[in-house]
C-alpha positions as CSV (number, residue, x, y, z in Angstrom):
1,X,16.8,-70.8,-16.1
2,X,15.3,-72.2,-13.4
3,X,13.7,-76.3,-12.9
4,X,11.8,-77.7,-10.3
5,X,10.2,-81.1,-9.8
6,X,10.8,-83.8,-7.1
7,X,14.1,-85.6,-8.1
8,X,15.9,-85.2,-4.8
9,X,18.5,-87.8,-6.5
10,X,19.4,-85.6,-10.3
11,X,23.0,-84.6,-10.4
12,X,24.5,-81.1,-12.5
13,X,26.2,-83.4,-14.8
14,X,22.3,-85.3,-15.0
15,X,21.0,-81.5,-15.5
16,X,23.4,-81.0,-17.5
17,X,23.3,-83.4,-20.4
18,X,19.6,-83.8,-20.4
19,X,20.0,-79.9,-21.6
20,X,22.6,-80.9,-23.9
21,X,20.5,-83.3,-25.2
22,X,17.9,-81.1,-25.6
23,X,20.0,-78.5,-27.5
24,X,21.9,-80.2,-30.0
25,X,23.3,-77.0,-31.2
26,X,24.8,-75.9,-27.9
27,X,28.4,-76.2,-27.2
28,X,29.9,-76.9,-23.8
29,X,31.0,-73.4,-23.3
30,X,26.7,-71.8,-23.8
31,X,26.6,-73.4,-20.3
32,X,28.6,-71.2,-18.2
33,X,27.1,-73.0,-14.6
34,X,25.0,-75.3,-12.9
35,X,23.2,-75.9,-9.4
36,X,21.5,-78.8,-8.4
37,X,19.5,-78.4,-4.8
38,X,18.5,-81.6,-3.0
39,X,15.7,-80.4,-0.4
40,X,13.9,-83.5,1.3
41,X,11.8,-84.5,-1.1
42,X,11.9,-81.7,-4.1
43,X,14.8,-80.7,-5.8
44,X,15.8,-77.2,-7.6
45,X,17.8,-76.8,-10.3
46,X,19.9,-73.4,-12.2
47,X,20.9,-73.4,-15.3
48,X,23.3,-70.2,-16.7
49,X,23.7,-69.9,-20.2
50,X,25.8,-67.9,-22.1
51,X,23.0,-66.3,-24.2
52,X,19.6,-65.3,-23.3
53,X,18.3,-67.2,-27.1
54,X,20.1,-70.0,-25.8
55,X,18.2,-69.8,-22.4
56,X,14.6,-69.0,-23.8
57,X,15.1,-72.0,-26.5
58,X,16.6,-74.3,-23.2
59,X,13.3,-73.2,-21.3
60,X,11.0,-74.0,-24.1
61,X,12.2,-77.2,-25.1
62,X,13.1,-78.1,-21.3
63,X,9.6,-77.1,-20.0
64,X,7.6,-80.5,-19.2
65,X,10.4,-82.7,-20.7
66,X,11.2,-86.1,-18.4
67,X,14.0,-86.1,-16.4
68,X,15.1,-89.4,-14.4
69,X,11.7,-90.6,-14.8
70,X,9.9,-87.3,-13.7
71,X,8.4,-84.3,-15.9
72,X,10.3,-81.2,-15.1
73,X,9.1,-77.9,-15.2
74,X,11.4,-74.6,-16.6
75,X,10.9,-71.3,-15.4
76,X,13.4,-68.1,-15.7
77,X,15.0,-67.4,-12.9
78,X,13.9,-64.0,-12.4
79,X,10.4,-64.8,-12.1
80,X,11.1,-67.1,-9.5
81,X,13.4,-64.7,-7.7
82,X,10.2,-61.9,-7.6
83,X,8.0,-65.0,-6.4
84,X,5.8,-65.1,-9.5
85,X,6.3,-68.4,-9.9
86,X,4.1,-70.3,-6.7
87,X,5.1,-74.3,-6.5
88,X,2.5,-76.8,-6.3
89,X,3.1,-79.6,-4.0
């Protein structure tokens, strides 16, 4: 799963527990890694997990959810590596 949304200053272990949060059924080992991107003033985020349920349910309930103050949005990582997902500034 992919996240994007200006938050140049979000940490993996931020990305990480707001998931956790989200997910209250996930263990520490459905998250098998995590990428935070800092890029002047947007940031990018990867989240792997160990199932594709647990991913779809993650992107769901992630999708438009505040993080750090700032509504995130959750896309899967394969549309955004085909580019059809386009970023708004």
């Amino acid at each position: 799963m992919f996240w994007e949304r200006g938050l140049s200053w979000v940490t993996e272990i931020d990305l990480y527990r707001h998931f956790l949060d989200l997910l209250p059924d996930v263990g520490i080992g459905d998250v098998t890694e995590v990428m935070v991107h800092n890029h002047e003033d947007k940031c990018y985020g990867y989240l792997e997990f160990r199932t594709r349920e647990t991913a779809l349910s993650a992107m769901e309930k992630g999708h438009h959810t505040i993080l750090c103050d700032k509504k995130i949005k959750c896309y899967p990582s394969s549309l955004v590596k085909e580019g059809l997902v386009v970023f708004s500034p």
